[in-house]
C-alpha positions in Angstrom: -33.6 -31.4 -48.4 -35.3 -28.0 -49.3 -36.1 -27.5 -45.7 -32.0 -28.4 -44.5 -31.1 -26.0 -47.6 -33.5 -22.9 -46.5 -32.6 -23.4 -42.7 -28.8 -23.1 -43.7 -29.5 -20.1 -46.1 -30.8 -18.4 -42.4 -34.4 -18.2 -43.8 -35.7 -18.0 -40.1 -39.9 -19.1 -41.0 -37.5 -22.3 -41.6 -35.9 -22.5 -37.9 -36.9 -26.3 -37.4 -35.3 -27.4 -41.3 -32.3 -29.4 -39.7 -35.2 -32.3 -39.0 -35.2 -32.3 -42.6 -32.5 -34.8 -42.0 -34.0 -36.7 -39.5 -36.5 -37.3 -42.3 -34.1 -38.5 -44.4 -32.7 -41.2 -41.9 -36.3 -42.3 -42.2 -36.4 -42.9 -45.8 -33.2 -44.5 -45.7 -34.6 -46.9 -43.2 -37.6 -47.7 -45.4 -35.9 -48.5 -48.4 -32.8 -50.1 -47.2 -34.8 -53.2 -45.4 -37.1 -53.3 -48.1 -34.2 -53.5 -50.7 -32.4 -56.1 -48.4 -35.3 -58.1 -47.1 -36.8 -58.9 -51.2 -33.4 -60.0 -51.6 -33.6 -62.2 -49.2 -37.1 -63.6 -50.0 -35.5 -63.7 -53.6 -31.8 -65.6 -52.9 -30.7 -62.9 -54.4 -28.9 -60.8 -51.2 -25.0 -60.3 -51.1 -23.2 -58.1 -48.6 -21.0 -57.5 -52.1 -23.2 -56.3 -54.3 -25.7 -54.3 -51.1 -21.7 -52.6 -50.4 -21.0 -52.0 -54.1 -24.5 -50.1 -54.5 -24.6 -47.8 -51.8 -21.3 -47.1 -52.3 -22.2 -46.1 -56.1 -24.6 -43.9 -55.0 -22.8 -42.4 -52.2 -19.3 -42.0 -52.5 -18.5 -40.5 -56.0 -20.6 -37.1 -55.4 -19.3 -37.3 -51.5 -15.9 -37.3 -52.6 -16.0 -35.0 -55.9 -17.5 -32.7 -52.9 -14.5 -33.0 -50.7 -12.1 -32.1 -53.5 -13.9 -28.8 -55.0 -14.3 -28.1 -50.9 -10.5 -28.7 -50.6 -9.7 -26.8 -53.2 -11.8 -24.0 -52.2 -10.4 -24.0 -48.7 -7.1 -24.0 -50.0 -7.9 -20.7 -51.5 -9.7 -19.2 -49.1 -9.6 -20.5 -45.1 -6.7 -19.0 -42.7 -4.3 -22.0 -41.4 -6.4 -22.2 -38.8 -9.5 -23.2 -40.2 -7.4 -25.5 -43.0 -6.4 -27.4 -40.0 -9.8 -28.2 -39.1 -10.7 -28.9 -42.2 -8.0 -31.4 -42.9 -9.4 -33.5 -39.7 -12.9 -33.6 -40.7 -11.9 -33.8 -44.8 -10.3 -37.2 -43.7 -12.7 -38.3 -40.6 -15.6 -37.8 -43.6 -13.9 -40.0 -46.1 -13.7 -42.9 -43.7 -17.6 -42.0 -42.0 -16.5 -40.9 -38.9 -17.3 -37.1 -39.7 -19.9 -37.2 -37.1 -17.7 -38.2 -34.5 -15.2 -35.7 -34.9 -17.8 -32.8 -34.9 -19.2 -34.4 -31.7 -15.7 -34.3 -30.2 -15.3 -30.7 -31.3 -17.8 -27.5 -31.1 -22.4 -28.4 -31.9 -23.9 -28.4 -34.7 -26.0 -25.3 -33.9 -22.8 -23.1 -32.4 -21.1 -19.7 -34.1 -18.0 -22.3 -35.3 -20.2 -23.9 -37.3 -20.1 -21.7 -40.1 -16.0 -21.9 -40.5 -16.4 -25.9 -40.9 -17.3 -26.7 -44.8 -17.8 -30.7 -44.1 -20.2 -30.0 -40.9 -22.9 -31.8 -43.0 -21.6 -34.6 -43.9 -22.2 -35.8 -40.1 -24.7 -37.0 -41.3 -23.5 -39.1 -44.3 -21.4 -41.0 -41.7 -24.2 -41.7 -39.1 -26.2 -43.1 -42.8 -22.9 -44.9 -43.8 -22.5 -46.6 -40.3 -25.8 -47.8 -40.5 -25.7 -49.5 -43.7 -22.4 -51.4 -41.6 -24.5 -52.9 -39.1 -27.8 -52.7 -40.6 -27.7 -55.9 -43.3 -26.2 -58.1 -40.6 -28.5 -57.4 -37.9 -31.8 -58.0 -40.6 -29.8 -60.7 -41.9 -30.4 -62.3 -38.1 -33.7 -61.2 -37.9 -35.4 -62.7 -41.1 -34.6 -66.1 -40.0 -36.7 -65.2 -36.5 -40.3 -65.4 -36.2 -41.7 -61.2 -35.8 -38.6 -59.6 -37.0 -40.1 -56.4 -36.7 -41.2 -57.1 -33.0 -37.2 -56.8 -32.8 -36.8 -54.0 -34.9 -39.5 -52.5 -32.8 -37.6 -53.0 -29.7 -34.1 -51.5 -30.8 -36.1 -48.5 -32.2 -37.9 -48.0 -28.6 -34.2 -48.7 -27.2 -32.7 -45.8 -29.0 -36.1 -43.3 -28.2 -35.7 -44.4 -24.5 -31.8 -43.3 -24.9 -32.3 -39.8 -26.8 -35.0 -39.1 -23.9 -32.3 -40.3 -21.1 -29.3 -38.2 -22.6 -31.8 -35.2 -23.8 -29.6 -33.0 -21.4 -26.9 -33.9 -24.0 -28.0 -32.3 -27.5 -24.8 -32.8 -29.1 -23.8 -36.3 -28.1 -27.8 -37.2 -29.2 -27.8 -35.1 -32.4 -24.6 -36.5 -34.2 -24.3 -40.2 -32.6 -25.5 -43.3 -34.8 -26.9 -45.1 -31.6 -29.4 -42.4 -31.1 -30.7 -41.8 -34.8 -31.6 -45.9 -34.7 -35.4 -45.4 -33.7 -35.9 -42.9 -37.2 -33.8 -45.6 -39.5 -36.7 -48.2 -37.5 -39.3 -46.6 -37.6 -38.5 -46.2 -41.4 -37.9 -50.0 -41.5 -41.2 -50.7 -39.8 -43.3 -49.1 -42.5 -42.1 -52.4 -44.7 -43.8 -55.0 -42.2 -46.6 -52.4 -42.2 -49.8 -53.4 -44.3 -50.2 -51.1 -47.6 -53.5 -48.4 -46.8 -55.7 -49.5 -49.4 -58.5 -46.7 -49.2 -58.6 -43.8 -51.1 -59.5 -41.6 -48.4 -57.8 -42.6 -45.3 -54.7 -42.7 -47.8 -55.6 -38.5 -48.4 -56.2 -38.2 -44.2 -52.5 -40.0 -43.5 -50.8 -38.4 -46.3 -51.9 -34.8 -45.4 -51.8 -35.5 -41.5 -47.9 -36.5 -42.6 -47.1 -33.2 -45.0 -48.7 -31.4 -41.8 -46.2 -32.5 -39.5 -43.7 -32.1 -41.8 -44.2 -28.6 -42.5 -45.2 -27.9 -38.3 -41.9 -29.6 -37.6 -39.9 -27.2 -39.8 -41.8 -24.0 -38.6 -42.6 -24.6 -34.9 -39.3 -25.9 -34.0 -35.7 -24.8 -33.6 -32.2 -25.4 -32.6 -33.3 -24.6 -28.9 -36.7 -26.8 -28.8 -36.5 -29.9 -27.1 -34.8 -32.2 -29.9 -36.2 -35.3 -28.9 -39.9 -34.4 -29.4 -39.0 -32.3 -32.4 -37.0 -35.7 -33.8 -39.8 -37.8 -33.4 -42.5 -35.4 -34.7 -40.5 -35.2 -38.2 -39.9 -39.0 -38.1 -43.7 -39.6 -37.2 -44.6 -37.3 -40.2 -42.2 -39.0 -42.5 -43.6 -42.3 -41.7 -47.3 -40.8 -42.8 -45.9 -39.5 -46.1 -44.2 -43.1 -46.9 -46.8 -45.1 -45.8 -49.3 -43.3 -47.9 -47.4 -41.3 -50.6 -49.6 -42.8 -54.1 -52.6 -40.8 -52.7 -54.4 -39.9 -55.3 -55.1 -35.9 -55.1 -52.5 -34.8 -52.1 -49.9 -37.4 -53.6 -49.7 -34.8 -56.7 -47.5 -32.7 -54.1 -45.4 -35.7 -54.3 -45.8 -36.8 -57.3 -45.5 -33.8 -59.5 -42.2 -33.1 -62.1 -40.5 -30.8 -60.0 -41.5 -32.8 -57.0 -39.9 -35.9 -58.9 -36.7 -33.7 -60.2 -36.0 -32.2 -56.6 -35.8 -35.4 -54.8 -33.7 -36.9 -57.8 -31.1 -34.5 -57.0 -31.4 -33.6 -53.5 -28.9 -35.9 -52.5 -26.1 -33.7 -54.4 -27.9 -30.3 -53.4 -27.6 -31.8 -50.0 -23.5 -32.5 -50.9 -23.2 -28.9 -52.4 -25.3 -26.5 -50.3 -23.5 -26.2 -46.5 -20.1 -25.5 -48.8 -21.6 -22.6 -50.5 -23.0 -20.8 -47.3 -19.9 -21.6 -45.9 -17.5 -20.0 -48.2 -20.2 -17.2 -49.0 -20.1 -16.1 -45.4 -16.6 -16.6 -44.7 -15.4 -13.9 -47.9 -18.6 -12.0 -47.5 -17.9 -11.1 -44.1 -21.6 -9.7 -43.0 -24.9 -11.4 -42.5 -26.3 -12.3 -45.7 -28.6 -10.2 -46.5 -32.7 -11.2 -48.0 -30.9 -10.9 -51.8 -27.9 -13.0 -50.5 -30.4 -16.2 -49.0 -31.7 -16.1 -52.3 -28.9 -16.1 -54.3 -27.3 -19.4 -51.9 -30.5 -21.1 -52.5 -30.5 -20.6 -55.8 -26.6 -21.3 -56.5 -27.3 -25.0 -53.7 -29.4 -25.9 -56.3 -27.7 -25.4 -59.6 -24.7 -26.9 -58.2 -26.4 -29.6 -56.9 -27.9 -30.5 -60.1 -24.6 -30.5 -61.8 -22.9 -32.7 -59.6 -25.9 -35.0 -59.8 -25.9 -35.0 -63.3 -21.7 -34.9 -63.7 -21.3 -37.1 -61.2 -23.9 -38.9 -58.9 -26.1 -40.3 -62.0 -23.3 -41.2 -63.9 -21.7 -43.4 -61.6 -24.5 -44.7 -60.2 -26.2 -46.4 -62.7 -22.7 -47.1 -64.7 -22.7 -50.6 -66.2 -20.8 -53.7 -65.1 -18.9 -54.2 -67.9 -17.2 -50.1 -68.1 -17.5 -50.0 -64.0 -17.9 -53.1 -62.4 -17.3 -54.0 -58.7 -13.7 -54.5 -58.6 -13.1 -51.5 -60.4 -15.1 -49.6 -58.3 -13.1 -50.6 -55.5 -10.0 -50.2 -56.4 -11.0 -46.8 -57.6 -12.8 -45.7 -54.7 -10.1 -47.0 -52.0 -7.2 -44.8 -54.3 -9.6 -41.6 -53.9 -10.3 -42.2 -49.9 -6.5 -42.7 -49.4 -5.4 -39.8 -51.5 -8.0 -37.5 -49.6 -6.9 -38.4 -46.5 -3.3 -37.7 -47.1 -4.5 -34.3 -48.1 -6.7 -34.1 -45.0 -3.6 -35.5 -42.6 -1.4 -33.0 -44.4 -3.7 -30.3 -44.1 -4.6 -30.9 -40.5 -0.8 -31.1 -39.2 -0.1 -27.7 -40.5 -2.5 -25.7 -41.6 -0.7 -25.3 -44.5 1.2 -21.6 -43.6 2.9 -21.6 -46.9 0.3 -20.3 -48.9 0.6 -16.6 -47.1 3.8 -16.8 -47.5 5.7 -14.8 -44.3 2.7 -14.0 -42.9 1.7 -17.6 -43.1 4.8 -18.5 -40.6 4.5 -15.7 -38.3 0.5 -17.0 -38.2 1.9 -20.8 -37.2 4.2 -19.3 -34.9 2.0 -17.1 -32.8 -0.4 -20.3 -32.8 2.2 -22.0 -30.6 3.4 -19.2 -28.7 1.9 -19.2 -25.2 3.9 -16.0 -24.7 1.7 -14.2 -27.7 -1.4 -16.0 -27.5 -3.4 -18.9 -25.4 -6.1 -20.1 -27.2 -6.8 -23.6 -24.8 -8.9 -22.5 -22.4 -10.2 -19.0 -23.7 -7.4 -17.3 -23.3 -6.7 -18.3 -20.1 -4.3 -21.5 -20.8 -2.2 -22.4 -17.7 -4.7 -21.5 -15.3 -6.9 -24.4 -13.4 -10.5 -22.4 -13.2 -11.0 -24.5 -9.9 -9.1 -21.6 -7.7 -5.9 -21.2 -9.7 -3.7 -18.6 -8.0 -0.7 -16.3 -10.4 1.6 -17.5 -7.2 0.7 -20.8 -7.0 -0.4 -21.1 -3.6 -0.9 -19.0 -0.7 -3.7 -16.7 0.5 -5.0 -14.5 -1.8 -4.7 -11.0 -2.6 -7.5 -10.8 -4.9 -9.8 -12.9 -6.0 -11.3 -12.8 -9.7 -14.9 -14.7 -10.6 -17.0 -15.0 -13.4 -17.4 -16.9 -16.4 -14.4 -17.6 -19.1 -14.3 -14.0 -19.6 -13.3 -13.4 -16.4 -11.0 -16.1 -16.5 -9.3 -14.7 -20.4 -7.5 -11.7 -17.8 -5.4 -14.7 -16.0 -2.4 -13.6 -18.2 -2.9 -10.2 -17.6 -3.0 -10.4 -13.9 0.3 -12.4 -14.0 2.2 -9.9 -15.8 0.4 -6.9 -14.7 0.0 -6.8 -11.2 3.1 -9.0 -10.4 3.1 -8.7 -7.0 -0.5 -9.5 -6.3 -1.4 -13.3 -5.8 -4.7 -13.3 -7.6 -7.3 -16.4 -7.3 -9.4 -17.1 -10.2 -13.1 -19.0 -9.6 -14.7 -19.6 -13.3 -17.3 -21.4 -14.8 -18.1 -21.1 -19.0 -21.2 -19.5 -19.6 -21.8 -19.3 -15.6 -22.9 -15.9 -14.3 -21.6 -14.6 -10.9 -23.2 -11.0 -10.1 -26.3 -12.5 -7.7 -26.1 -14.6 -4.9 -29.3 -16.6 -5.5 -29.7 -16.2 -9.2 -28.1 -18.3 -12.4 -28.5 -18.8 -15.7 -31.1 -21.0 -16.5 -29.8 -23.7 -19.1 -32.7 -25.3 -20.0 -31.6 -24.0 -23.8 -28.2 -24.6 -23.5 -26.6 -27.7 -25.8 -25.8 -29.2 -22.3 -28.3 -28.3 -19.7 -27.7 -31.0 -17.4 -24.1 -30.2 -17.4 -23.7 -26.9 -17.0 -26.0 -26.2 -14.9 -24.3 -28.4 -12.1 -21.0 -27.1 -12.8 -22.0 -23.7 -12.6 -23.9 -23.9 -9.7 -20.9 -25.9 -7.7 -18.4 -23.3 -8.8 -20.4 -20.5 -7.7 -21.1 -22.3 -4.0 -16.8 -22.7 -4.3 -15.9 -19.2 -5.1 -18.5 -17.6 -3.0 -17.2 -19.9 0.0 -13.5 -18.2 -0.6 -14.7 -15.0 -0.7 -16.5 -14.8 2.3 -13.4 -16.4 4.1 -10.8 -14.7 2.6 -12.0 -11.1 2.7 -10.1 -9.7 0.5 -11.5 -7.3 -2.7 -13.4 -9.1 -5.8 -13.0 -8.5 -9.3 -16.4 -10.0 -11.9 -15.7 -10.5 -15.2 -18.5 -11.7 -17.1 -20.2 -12.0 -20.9 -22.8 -9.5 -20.2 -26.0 -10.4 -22.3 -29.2 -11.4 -22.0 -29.6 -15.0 -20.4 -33.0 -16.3 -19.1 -32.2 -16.6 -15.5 -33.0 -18.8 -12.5 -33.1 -18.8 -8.6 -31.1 -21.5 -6.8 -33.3 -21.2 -3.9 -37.0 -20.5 -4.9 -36.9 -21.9 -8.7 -37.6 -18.5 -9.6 -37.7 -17.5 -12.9 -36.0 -14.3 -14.2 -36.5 -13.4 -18.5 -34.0 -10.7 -18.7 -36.4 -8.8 -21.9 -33.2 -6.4 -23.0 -29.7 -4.5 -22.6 -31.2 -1.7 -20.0 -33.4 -4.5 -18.3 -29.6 -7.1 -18.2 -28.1 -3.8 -16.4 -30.7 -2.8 -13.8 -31.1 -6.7 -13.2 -27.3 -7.0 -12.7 -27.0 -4.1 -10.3 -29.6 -4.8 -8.0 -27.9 -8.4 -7.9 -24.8 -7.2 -7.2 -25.2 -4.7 -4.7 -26.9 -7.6 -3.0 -23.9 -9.7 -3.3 -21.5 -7.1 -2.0 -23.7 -7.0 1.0 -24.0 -11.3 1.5 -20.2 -12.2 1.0 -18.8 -9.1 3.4 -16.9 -7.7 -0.4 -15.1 -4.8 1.0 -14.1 -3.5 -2.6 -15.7 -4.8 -5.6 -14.7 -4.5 -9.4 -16.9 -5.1 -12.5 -15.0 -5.5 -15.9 -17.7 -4.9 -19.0 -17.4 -6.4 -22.1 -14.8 -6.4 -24.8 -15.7 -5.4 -27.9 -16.5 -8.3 -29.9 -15.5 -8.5 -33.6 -18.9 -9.5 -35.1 -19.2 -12.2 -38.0 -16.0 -11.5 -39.5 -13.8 -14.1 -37.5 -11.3 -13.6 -35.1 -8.7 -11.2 -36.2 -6.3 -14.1 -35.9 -7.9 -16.0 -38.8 -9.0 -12.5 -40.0 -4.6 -12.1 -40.7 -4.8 -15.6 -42.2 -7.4 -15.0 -45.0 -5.6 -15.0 -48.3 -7.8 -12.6 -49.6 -7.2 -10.1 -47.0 -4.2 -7.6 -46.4 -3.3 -7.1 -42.6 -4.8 -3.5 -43.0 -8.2 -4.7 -43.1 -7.9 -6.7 -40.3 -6.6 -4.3 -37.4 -9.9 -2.9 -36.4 -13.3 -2.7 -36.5 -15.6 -0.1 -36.9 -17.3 1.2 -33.2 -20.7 1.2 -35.6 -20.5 -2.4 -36.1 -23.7 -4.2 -34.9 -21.8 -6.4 -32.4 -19.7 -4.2 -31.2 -22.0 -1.2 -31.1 -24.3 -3.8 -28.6 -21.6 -4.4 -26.4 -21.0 -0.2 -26.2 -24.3 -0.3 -25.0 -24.5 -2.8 -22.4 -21.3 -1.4 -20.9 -22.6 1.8 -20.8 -26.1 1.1 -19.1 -23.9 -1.0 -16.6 -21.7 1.6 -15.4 -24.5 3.6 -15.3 -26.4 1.5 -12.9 -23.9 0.4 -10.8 -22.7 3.5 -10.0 -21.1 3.3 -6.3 -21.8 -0.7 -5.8 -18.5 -1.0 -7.4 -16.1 0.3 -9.8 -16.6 -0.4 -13.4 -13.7 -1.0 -15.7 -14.5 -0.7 -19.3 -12.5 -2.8 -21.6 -13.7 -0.1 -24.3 -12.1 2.5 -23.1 -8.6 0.9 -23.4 -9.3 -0.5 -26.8 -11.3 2.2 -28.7 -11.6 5.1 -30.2 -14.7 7.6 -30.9 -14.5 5.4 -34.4 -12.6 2.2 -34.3 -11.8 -0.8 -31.9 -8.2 -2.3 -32.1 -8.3 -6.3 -33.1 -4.6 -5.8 -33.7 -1.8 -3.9 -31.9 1.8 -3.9 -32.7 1.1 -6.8 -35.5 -0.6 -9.3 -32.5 -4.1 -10.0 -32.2 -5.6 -8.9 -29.2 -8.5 -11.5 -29.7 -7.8 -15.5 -29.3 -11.3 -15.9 -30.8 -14.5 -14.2 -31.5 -15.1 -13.0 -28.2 -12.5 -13.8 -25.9 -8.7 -11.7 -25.4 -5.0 -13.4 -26.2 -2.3 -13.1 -23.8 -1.3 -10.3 -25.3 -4.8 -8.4 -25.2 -5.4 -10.0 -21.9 -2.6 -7.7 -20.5 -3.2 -4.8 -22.4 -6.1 -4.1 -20.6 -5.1 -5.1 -17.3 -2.3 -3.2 -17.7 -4.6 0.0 -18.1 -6.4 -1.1 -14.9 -3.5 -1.9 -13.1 -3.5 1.4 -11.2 -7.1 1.7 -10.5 -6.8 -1.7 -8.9 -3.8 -1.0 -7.0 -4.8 2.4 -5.6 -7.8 0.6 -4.3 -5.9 -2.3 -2.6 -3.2 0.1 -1.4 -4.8 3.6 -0.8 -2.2 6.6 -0.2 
């Protein structure tokens, strides 16, 4: 829990802490067959009374959380955001929460930290468990070797997370492959007790070890099956052997004990509080502001454990008994998912008042904005054309920030037909080089899709011979060679530039580009949202949303990589610089005329979209149609 709680607080020594809940799937393992398999032995097992339980211990903090989290939001999050959270506020009370953040954005992405419930993915993957778990042990304790099949369903699921590894999202918040750390748990109870003093201190601190290397050595970008199963490995350890005499008193001691009394609630409370402190905070927390959310994850979670989780939990029969309990909990899940369907339908608009409607509006406006598709809704990235049809006029590649400028294009430059080629997250300046997405949440993915859509658009240009505009997200991707396997570590901003025009004078020269174009970045916003949520913050007045300063970290970055670019390109092609359309010597525009020019964090609206090509509408024209 303390290692979850740190990694959220963005303590970076603690870059592998999200295992800490891979740890915890463990446990739950271990003490969940043991519980239901001396039942068993006993007579004594009822699918009533194993429900009643873990619902007692679960679902009164859970839901006590989703109401001060509702509440919260309702105070604080744009319509936007109150939308999402209405989805996953109701998909949590029923333990589905992890598959509705699987069907959304990952667990390790920049949306993460406008989603209050992202944690209790977990929670549902536990909750689903304890649904299939007691009837499949059930079967298994009237076999001969039940853990010979416990074994094999473990092994099943490690085979799985191994197959799909390619696939870090579908393997990080899916139940079916978090089933070898809830059996390896569950084999520890089949496993005989270590009697001996000392081989009890060797497995004990071999275990704390690879706890502690798992949380420090590893991160979001490590390959997640071996980091799962050296957590789980090391959790087994500390189980198996835990009543060690002399390195069990890091176990065993009162803050030890107190700390893992509560860490189920500090769990409940901690993601909400970094969430809502870095949503009105607007900045990256600072060393003082980790400390303070540490601090503030534990206080609250020892109130709600002591408010809320204890009392309920060990309530007596006779004040609380199981019907009760049911009847209770049922009235609370309904009533939060009517507040979560209400919430998600809407957004709820009416707590900005006017503002609020013009926000819900704009939202469904394709004219004003387009946020499906980066900005770029209506357009097919497979080769759409702003005609329709026909041979092109132009031809625009790159990755989804190439393809955010289809609206511009199609009001701009009207009489052009203008052929889009995009990939996400695909770069298209070299003619032999990619990115290498090896890191990325879906290597296997991306990397085929990129490379196909690069082979399509540069197949077009070199038969249609007509000028070629790149748009890209110019940073610093580890990059790869189609052809030789060659790798490319691009080490910083002046390295990305010299990189990029080397590449691209050598693409010029290999698809027969007469004219070529190179659109820089736009000026991101940095961690303070999108200025469309930015106008739907309660807290905020539509001043304080229209621009951001050009000394902001982010955007300052982005200054700097356009600059080296046009610098190194020089004659290879003509750079357009969204910066000089939107900013000042002081200030970038996030808002013109009362619309956002910015459909997220990094990508234009419609309306942004054909600001800027409206600028370079004459540049490109006078190059298409010289004298």
């Amino acid at each position: 829990m303390i290692a979850v709680v740190l990694f959220h607080a963005g303590i970076t020594r603690f870059a592998g802490g999200y295992l800490g809940v891979d740890v915890f799937f463990v446990i739950s393992g271990y003490l969940i067959t043991g519980n239901i398999k001396r039942d068993v032995e006993r007579g004594q097992f009822s699918f009533a009374e194993f429900y009643t339980r873990r619902g007692r211990r679960l679902f009164p903090a859970l839901v006590a959380t989703l109401l001060v989290s509702g509440a919260a939001s309702a105070l604080l999050l744009s319509p936007a955001l109150m939308a999402d959270f209405g989805g996953s506020l109701a998909a949590s009370v029923f333990s589905l929460a992890n598959v509705y953040f699987w069907l959304g954005s990952g667990y390790f992405d920049g949306a993460a930290i406008g989603k209050p419930l992202l944690h209790t993915w977990s929670l549902s993957v536990e909750e689903q468990f304890y649904l299939v778990w007691p009837v499949f042990l059930l079967l298994l304790l009237r076999r001969s070797l039940p853990w010979l099949w416990i074994a094999i369903a473990g092994a099943i699921s490690i085979v799985a997370v191994i197959a799909w590894n390619g696939s870090t999202t579908t393997t990080f918040f899916l139940t079916p492959f978090r089933v070898y750390q809830f059996a390896i748990g569950a084999l520890l109870v089949w496993l005989p007790a270590v009697r001996t003093g000392r081989l009890q201190e060797l497995i004990l601190a071999a275990g704390i070890a690879a706890l502690v290397a798992a949380v420090v050595l590893f991160d979001p970008v490590s390959n997640q099956a071996l980091a799962g199963m050296v957590a789980a490995t090391g959790a087994a350890a500390v189980l198996s052997a835990g009543q060690a005499r002399f390195v069990g008193l890091l176990l065993r001691n009162p803050i030890s004990v107190y700390l893992g009394r509560i860490s189920y609630s500090v769990y409940l409370a901690h993601w909400p509080v970094v969430v809502f402190a870095a949503y009105v905070l607007q900045r990256n927390f600072t060393g003082a502001d980790k400390a303070t959310l540490v601090t503030a994850a534990v206080a609250l979670g020892a109130v709600l454990s002591h408010t809320v989780e204890q009392p309920f939990r060990h309530a007596g029969k006779a004040s609380f008994g199981r019907s009760r309990y049911w009847a209770s909990f049922t009235a609370a899940a309904v009533a939060v998912a009517l507040l979560g369907y209400s919430a998600t339908t809407t957004g709820w608009p009416w707590r900005l008042g006017e503002r609020g409607y013009f926000l819900a509006d704009f939202r469904t406006d394709p004219e004003k904005v387009q946020l499906v598709g980066y900005g770029g809704d209506g357009c097919n990235p497979n080769g759409c054309m702003t005609k329709g049809g026909g041979a092109p006029d132009l031809i625009v590649i790159g990755d989804s920030h190439a393809r955010q400028y289809y609206a511009g294009f199609l009001k701009a430059l009207p009489d052009l037909n203008v052929q889009f080629f995009e990939f996400s997250s695909c770069p298209f300046y070299s003619p032999t080089y990619t990115r290498d997405f090896r890191t990325h949440p879906d290597p296997i993915l991306y990397d085929k899709g990129c490379r196909q859509m690069r082979a399509t658009a540069f197949k077009a240009i070199r038969s249609a011979r007509v000028p070629v505009v790149i748009g890209q997200y110019w940073d610093i991707y580890p990059m790869i060679d189609e052809i030789t396997g060659q790798k490319r570590q691009l080490e910083s901003a002046e390295d990305l530039a010299t990189f990029a025009a080397s590449e691209l004078v050598k693409l010029k020269r290999d698809l027969g580009i007469s004219h070529l174009f190179v659109i820089g970045n736009v000026p991101t916003v940095g961690v303070a949202g999108t200025p469309l949520d930015c106008m739907g913050r309660t807290f905020l007045t539509m001043a304080a949303c229209a621009s951001e300063a050009i000394d902001n970290a982010t955007v300052s970055a982005r200054a700097a990589i356009n600059g080296l670019m046009a610098a190194r390109i020089g004659d290879t092609a003509l750079f357009l610089d969204p910066f000089d359309v939107l900013c000042s010597d002081v200030k970038c525009l996030m808002i013109a005329d009362g619309i956002p020019l910015y459909s997220d964090q990094t990508h234009l609206s419609a309306w942004g979209a054909r600001r800027i090509v409206t600028e370079f509408a004459s540049k490109i024209e006078t190059v298409l149609h010289p004298g």
